[in-house]
N, C-alpha and C positions, 0 to 999 in steps of 0.2 A: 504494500500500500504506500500511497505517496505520505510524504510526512514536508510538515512547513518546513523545518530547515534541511529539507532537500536544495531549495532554491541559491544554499548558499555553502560555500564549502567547509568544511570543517576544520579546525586550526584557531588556538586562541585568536581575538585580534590583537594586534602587533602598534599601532596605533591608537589603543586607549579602550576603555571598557562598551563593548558593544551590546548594548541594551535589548535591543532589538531581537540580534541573533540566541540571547541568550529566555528571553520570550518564546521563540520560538522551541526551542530546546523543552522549556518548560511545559509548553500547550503538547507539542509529540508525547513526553514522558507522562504526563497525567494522563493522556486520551490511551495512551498505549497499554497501560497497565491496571488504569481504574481509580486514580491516586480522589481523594473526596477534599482534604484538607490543602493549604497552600503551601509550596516548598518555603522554606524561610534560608535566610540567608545571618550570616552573624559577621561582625568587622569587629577587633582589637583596635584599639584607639590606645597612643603612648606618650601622647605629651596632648595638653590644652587645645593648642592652637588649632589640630586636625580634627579634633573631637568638636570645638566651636565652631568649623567651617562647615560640617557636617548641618544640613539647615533642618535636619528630624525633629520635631522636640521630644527633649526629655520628659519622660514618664514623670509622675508627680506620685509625691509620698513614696512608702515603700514595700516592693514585693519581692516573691524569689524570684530569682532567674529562670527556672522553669513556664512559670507564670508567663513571663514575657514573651519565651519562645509560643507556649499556649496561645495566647491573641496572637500572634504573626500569623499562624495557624490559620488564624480565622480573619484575617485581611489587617490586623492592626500592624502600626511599627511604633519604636521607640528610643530613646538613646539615653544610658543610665551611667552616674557615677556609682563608686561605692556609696555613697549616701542615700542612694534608691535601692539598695538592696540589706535587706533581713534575716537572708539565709551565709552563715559562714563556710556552708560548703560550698555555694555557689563562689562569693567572694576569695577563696582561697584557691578552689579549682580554675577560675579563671583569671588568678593572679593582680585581682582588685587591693591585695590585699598581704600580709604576712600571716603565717597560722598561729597557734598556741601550743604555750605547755598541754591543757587540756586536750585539746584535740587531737596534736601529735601524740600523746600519750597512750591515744585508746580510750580513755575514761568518757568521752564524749558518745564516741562511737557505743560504748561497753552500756552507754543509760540506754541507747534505744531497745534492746532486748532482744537483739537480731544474731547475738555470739555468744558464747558458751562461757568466754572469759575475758577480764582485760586485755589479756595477753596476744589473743585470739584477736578480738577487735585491733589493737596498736600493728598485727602485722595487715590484717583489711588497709587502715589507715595509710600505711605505709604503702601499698599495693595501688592506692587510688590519684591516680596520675591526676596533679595540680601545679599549675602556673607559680603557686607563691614560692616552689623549689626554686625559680629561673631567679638570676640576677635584677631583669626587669619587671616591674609591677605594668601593669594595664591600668590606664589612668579611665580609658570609659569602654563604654559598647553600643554598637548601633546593632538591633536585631526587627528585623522585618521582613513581608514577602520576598521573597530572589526577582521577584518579576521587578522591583519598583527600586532594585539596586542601579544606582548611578558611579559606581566606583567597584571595584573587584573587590568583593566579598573574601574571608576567609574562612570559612566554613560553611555546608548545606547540611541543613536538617529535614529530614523528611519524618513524618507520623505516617503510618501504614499497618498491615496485617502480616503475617506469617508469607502470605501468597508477593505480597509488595517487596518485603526481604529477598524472599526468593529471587524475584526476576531484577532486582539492582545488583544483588551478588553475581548473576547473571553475568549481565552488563558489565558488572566491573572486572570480572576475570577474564571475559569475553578479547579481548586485546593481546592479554600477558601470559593468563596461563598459571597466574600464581595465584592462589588461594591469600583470603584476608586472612589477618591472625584477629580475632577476634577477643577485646578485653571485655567481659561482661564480669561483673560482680554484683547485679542488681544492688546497686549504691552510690549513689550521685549519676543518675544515668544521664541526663541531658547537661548539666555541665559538665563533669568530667569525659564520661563515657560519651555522647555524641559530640562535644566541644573541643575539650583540651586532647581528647586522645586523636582525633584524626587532625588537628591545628599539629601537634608535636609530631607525629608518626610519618603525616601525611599518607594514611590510610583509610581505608572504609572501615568502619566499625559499626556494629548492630545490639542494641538496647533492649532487654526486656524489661526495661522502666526500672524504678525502683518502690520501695511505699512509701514516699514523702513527697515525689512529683505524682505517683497516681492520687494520694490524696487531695493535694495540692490545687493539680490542673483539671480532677477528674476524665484522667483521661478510659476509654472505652478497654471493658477488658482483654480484648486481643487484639488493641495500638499497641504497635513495637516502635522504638526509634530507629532510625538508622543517619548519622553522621557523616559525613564526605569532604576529604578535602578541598576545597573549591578547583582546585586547578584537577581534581578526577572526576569533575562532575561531567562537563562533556564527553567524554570517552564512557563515563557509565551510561551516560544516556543511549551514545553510539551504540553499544553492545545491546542494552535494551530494544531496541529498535529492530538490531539485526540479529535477534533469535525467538521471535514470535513465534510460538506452538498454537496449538489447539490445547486448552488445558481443561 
């Protein structure tokens, strides 16, 4: 079947972020697969200046990060400092922020009742790939649809089903030939696990949520996430495209 960006050839652009072609990508990848929700797009902002030029406004009061990515979901956008956010996992996996005694410890992890022991929990903790390890903090974030990006994103997040995994995993091996390495812990699933882990890896990674963003966003019980480096988002599209079954 013909698909919109047939019309134009594949290859990041070379000359500045192409809106359009990447609309296009988006309309193929939803129609082709069944996608219900809006892909969201997320940008690291590292000093003021870029984060102020950025003309999004900032969300007001404060929520988790999960939260946000949820309304992108659903057509909203927003741009937050640390000050707009409540959740210290969110703020430390995406390097808003430095951690704690507490938290690095385990003891944080060990109150939710999710580990058998501190001990158990501090090595989870340890296991839960976060920005505040990196020398640089993240001073903001811009998170909204991919369709309404004006600047190259660094991270895609998609919400999906079991059947939606399937056919991006697809597409993303579909090229290489290499299998994802997959970090799931059900624990910080959309910032760590969809955010920082495919931001640091530059890999695909897949979410079976965790219980603080399903409570949280309410999300549906069999939404999965799945995370994408921005620069594999085209080639997973590609691959998607060109291994259509009957299913």
């Amino acid at each position: 079947m013909p698909f919109k960006s047939d019309k134009v050839s594949y290859g990041l652009p070379t000359d500045g972020f192409n809106q359009s072609l990447i609309r296009d990508y988006i309309e193929d990848l939803k129609n082709t697969i069944g996608l219900t929700r809006e892909i969201v797009g997320v940008k690291l902002f590292f000093d003021k200046e870029e984060y102020d030029a950025c003309k999004v406004p900032t969300i007001k009061g404060k929520v988790s990060y999960c939260i946000m990515v949820e309304r992108a979901t659903r057509g909203h956008a927003c741009k937050s400092t640390l000050e707009n956010h409540n959740c210290d996992g969110g703020t430390t996996a995406l390097g808003l922020e430095r951690s704690t005694h507490e938290i690095e410890s385990g003891q944080v992890y060990f109150s939710y009742n999710l580990y058998a022991s501190n001990a158990v929990a501090r090595r989870m903790r340890k296991a839960v790939m976060g920005l505040h390890r990196e020398e640089a903090l993240t001073y903001g974030l811009l998170v909204q649809p991919l369709k309404d990006f004006e600047v190259v994103p660094d991270v895609v997040i998609i919400l999906g089903n079991s059947f939606h995994s399937m056919r991006l995993l697809q597409g993303y091996v579909y090229n290489t030939g290499v299998k994802a390495s997959l970090d799931c812990k059900a624990m910080q699933a959309i910032c760590s696990e969809c955010t920082t882990v495919p931001y640091m890896t530059n890999e695909m990674n897949i979410s079976t949520l965790c219980p603080s963003t399903r409570m949280l966003c309410k999300w549906k019980q069999e939404e999965l996430a799945i995370g994408i480096p921005y620069e594999k988002f085209e080639e997973t599209v590609k691959g998607v495209m060109a291994t259509q079954l009957e299913y």
